[in-house]
C-alpha positions in Angstrom: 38.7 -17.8 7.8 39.7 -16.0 10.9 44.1 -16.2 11.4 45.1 -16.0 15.3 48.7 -15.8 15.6 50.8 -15.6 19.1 53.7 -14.2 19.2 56.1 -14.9 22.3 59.6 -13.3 21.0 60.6 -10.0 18.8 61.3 -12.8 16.4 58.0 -14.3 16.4 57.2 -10.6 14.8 59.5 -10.3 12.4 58.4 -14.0 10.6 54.3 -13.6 10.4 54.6 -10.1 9.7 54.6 -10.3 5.9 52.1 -13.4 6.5 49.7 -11.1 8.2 49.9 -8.6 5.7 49.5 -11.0 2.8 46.3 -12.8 4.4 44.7 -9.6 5.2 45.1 -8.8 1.5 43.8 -11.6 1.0 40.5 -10.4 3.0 41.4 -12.5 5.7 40.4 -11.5 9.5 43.9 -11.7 11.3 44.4 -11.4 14.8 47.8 -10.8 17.4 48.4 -11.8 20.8 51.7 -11.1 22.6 53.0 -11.3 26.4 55.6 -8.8 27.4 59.2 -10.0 26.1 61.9 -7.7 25.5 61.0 -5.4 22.5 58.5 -7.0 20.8 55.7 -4.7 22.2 57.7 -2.2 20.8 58.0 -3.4 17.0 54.2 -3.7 17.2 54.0 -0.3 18.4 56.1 1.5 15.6 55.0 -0.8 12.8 50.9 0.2 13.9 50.0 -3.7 14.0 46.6 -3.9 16.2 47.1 -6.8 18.9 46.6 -7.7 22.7 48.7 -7.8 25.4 47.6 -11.2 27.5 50.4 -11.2 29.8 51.7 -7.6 30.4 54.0 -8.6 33.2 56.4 -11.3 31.4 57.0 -13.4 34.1 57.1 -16.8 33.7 55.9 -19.3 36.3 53.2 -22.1 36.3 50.6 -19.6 36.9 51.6 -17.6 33.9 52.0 -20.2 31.8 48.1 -21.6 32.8 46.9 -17.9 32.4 48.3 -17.5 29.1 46.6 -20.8 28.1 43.2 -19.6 29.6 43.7 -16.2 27.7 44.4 -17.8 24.5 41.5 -20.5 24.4 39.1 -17.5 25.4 40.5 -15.1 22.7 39.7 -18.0 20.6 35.9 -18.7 21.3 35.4 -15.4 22.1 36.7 -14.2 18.6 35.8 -17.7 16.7 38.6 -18.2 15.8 39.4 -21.0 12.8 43.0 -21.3 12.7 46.1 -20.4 15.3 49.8 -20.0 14.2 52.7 -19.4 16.1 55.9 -20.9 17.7 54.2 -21.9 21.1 52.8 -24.4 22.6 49.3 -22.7 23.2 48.8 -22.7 19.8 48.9 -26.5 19.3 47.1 -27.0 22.6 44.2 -24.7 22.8 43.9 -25.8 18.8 43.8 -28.9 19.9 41.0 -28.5 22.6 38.5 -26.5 20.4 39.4 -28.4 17.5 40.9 -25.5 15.5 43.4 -26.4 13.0 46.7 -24.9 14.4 50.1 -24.3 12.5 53.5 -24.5 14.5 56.7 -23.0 13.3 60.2 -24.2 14.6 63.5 -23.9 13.6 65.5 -25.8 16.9 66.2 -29.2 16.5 64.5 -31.4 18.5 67.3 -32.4 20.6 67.9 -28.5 21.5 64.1 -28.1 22.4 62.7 -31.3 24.6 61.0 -29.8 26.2 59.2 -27.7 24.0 58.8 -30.9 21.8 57.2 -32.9 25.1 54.7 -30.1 25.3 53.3 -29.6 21.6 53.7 -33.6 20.6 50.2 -34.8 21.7 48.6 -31.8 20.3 50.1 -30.9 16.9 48.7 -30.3 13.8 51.0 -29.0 11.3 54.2 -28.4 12.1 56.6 -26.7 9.7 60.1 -26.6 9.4 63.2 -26.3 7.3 64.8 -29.4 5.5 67.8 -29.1 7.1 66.0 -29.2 11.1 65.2 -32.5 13.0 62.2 -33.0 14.9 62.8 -36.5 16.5 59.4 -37.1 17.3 57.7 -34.9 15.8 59.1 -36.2 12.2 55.3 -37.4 10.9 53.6 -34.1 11.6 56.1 -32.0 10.1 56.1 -30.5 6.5 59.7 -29.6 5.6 60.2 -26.7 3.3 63.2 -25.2 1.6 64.0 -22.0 3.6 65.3 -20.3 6.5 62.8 -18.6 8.9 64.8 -15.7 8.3 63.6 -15.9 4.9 59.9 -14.9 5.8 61.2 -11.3 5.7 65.3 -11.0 4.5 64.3 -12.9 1.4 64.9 -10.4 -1.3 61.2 -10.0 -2.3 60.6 -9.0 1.1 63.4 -6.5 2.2 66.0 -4.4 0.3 69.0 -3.0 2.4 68.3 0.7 2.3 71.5 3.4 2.5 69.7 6.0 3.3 68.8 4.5 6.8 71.7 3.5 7.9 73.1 7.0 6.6 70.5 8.7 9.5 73.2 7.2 12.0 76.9 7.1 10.4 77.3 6.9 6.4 76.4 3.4 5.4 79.5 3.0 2.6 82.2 3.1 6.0 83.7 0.3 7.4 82.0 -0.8 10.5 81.6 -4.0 12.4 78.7 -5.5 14.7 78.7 -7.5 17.6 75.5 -8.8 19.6 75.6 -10.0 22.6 72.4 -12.1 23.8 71.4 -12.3 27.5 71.5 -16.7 26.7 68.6 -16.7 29.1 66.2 -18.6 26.3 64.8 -21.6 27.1 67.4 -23.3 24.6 70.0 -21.5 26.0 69.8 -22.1 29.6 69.0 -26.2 29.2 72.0 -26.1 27.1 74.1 -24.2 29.9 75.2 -21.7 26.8 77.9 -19.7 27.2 78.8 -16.6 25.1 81.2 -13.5 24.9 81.7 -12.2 28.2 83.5 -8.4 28.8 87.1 -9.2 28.8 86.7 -11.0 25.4 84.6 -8.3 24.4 87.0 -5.9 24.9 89.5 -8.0 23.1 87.6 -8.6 19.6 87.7 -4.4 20.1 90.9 -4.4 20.1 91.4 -6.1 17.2 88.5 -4.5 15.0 89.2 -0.8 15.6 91.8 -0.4 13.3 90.1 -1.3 10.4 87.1 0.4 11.3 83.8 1.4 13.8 82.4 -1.2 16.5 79.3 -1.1 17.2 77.2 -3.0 20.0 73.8 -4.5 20.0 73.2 -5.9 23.5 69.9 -7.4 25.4 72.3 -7.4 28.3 73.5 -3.9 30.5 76.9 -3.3 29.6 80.0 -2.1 31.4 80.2 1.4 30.9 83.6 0.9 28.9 81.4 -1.4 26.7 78.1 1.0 26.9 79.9 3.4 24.6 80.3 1.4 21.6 76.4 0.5 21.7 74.4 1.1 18.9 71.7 3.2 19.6 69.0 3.1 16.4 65.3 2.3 15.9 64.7 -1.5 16.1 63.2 -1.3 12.8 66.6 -0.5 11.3 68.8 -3.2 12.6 68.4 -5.3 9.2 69.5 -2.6 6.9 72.5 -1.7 9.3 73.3 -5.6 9.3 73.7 -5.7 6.0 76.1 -2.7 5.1 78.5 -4.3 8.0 81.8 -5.6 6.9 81.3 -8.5 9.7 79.0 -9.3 12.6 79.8 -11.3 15.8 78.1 -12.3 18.5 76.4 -15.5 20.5 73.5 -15.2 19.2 72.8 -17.8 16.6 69.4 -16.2 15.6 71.2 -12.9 14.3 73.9 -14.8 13.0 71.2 -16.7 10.1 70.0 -12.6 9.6 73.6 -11.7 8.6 73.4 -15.3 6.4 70.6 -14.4 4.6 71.8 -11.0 3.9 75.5 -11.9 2.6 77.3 -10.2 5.9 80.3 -12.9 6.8 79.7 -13.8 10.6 81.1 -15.0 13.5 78.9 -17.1 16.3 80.7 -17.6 19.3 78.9 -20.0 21.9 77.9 -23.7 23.0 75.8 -24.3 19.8 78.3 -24.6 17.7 77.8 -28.0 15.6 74.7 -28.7 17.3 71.4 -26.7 15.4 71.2 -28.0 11.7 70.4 -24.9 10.4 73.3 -23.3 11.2 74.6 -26.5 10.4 73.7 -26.4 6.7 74.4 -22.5 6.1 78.4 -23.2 7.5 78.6 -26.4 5.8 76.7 -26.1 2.5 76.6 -22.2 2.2 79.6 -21.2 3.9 77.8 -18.0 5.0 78.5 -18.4 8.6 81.7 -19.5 11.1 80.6 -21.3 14.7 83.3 -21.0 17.3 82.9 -23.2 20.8 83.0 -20.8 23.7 86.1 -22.5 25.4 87.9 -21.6 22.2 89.1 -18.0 22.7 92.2 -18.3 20.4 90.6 -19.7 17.3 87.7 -17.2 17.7 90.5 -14.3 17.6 92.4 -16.0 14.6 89.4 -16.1 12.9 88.8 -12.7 13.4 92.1 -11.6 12.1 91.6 -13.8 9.5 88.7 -12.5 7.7 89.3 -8.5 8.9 92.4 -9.2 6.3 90.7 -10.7 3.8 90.3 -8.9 0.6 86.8 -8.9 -1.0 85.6 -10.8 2.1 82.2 -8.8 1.5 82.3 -9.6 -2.3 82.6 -13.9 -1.6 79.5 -14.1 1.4 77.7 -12.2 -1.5 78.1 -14.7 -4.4 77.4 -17.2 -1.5 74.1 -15.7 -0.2 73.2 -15.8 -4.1 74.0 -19.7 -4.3 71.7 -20.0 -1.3 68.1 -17.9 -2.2 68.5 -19.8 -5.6 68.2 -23.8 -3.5 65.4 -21.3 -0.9 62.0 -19.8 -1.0 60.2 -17.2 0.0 59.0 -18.3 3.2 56.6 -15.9 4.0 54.9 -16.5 0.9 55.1 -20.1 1.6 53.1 -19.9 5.0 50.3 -17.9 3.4 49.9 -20.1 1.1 50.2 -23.2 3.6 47.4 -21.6 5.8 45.4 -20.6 3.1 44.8 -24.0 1.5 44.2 -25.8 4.9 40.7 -27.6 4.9 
């Protein structure tokens, strides 16, 4: 069996990579296509993963989206290729064409993705997701499993919080905070018209944090130079172990907010999506590892804030609820190695 998988998003690297690993174990021939996007090329770089680069420029248009298509159905005959696995719609489609068996991974909701859904729905195969996600139309080609994406490398068999890293950038038993701030320029972000923290409420969840301890800043956005100095400058690599040793993490992006779930960090998302993913839906609701604030709700998301900074042993109860969690949850990557393995 030959394993192609695509990966569009720094994300996309962080859930095959313990799948690639295992298959290749396994004795299983993998291989990796990318297209430039933010610091994925980068991940792949530090963590010595062979792949290829089919779109170095990142730009999206109709051209680029045909040329990545082309690119991806060559790579495949060229390397005879029997399965693909990713989260994008070439996979389905150039599966599809060759009659390759493909393997599609999503976490959005249907109604959050259209028109992602429009453009893998005549080709699927298999499409996985977690229980708690709806697929609308895709409901009959999808094989629900009992995890988080986030799992398929935060799940405890996969990743230990390590002191001594965060300890090579400020000692890792201080009290710190971290905030992320996405640029909301993702496909589900811009169809929903999502709106995040912006530099005067920035400066305000600041204001409230620093006396109990450090602020820190992960941006994919530039930042005001007022802002600029609270960033947190690290290796990539080491954002998960820093994640986990914060007191509390804030931001608008959802996708970080489920890492801080899965690792017991109490979190704050702050943006339009609150309410709306069933994901995030089911770690608030059924976990309680996670708080979504609406972005026209300044005041509550400060409350909130206060709140939990003043909360004793607020570390100690998203702990004891992270443990209620991975015992109902899987390990994922596990679970798609095994899921690609056994396909016929």
């Amino acid at each position: 069996m030959k394993v192609l998988f695509q990966l569009g998003h720094p994300a996309h690297f962080h859930l095959f990579k313990n799948t690639i690993a295992d298959l290749q174990h396994d004795g299983i021939q993998t291989y990796i296509l990318i297209r430039k996007k933010d610091i994925l090329e980068d991940l792949l770089k530090q963590s010595a993963m062979p792949y290829v680069n089919i779109l170095p420029s990142g730009k999206k248009s109709v051209f680029t989206l045909m040329l990545r298509l082309w690119r991806v159905f060559r790579f495949t005959i060229t390397h005879h290729v029997d399965v693909l696995v990713g989260s994008t719609p070439e996979v389905a489609q150039v599966a599809w064409l060759l009659r390759r068996r493909s393997v599609i991974l999503a976490e959005d909701d249907a109604a959050i993705v259209p028109q992602f859904i429009k453009a893998v729905k005549p080709f699927v195969d298999n499409y996985l997701s977690p229980v708690s996600c709806n697929n609308g139309p895709l409901e009959s080609a999808t094989t629900h499993y009992e995890g988080f994406h986030k799992l398929a490398y935060l799940h405890p068999s996969r990743f230990s919080p390590d002191p001594a890293v965060v300890d090579k950038y400020f000692p890792h038993n201080s009290t710190f905070f971290l905030l992320r701030f996405a640029k909301l320029n993702a496909y589900h972000d811009v169809s929903a018209d999502a709106h995040g923290i912006n530099d005067s409420i920035a400066q305000k969840l600041i204001q409230i944090l620093s006396p109990h301890g450090t602020v820190f800043i992960s941006s994919e956005r530039e930042l005001s130079p007022y802002l600029e100095q609270y960033r947190l400058k690290i290796n990539p690599l080491d954002i998960h172990h820093i994640m986990a040793f914060a007191a509390l993490y804030i931001g608008d992006s959802q996708s970080m907010a489920v890492e801080a779930a899965m690792l017991g960090t109490p979190s704050i998302r702050f943006n339009d999506f609150a309410g709306r993913i069933g994901v995030l839906e089911e770690l608030e609701k059924k976990y309680k590892l996670t708080i979504g604030i609406p972005s026209n709700d300044t005041p509550l998301l400060y409350q909130t804030i206060e709140s939990m900074v003043d909360t004793d042993n607020l570390k100690e109860l998203f702990q004891a609820r992270r443990k209620k969690m991975l015992e109902d949850k899987i390990d994922v990557a596990t679970y798609i190695t095994n899921f690609i393995e056994n396909l016929k």
